[in-house]
C-alpha positions in Angstrom: 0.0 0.0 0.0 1.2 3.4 -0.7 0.8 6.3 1.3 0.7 9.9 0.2 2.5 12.4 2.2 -0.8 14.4 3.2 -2.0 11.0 4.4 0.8 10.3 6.3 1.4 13.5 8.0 -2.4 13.4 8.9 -2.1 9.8 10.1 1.0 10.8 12.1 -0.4 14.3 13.7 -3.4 11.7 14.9 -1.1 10.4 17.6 -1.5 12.9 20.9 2.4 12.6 21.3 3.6 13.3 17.7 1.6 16.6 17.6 2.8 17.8 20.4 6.6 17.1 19.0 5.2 19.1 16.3 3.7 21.7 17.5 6.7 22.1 19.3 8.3 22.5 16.3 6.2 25.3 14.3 8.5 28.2 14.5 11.6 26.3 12.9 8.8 25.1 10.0 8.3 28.6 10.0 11.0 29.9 9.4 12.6 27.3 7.1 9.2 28.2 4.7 9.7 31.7 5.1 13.6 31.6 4.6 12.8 28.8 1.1 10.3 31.2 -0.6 11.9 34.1 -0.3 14.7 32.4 -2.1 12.6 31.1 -4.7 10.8 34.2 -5.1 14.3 36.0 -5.9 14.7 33.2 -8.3 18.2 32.2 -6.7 20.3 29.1 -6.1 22.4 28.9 -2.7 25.4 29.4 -4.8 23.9 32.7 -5.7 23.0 34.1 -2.6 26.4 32.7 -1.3 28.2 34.7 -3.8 26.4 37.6 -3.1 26.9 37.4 0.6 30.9 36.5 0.5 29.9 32.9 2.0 30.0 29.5 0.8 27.0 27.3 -0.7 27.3 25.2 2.0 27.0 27.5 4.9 23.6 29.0 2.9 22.8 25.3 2.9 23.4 24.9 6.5 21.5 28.3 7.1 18.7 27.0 5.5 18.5 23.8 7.3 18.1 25.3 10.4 20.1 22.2 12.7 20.5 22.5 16.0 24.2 22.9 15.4 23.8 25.8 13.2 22.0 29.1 14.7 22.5 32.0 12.2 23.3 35.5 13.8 20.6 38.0 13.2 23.7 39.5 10.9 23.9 36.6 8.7 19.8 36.7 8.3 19.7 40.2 7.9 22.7 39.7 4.9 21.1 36.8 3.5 17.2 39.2 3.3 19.3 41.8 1.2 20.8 38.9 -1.3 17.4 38.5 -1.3 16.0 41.8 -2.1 14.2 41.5 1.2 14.4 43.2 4.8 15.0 41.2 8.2 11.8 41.3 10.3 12.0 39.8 13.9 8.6 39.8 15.8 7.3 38.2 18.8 4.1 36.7 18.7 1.4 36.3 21.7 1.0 33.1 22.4 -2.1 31.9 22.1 -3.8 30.2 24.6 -4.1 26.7 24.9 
């Protein structure tokens, strides 16, 4: 039997201790969304924005993975939004209530 992704991840998220692993988890989903489509929106590979930031392909790729070995300064993000043609925005959020 094959499984489709959407099915899986809604099979998964059914189970009281996954989603709370993932919910755990939104903001670094978050981000790594926000940081992918604002590089596809410039219409840029890593190796691009690494040239244009004075870095190498693999650090971008290591930005972009967001590992827990890797936390970006906000002066890396903020280089990496002008490669972009895009502005650094840091906001905190309410939580909401659970």
């Amino acid at each position: 039997m094959t499984m489709t992704l959407k099915a899986f991840r809604a099979r998964a998220l059914s189970n009281p201790r996954v989603k709370q692993a993932y919910d755990r988890l939104e903001s670094e989903f978050a981000y790594l969304d926000e940081v992918l489509r604002a590089r596809e929106a410039a219409g840029l590979t890593q190796a691009d924005v690494a040239k244009r930031i004075g870095t190498t392909q693999s650090a971008v790729a290591r930005l972009e993975s967001r590992s827990a070995r890797h936390s970006p300064s906000l002066a890396t993000l903020e280089r990496y939004a002008a490669a972009l043609g895009c502005r650094l925005e840091v906001r905190f959020v309410k939580e909401r209530a659970r």
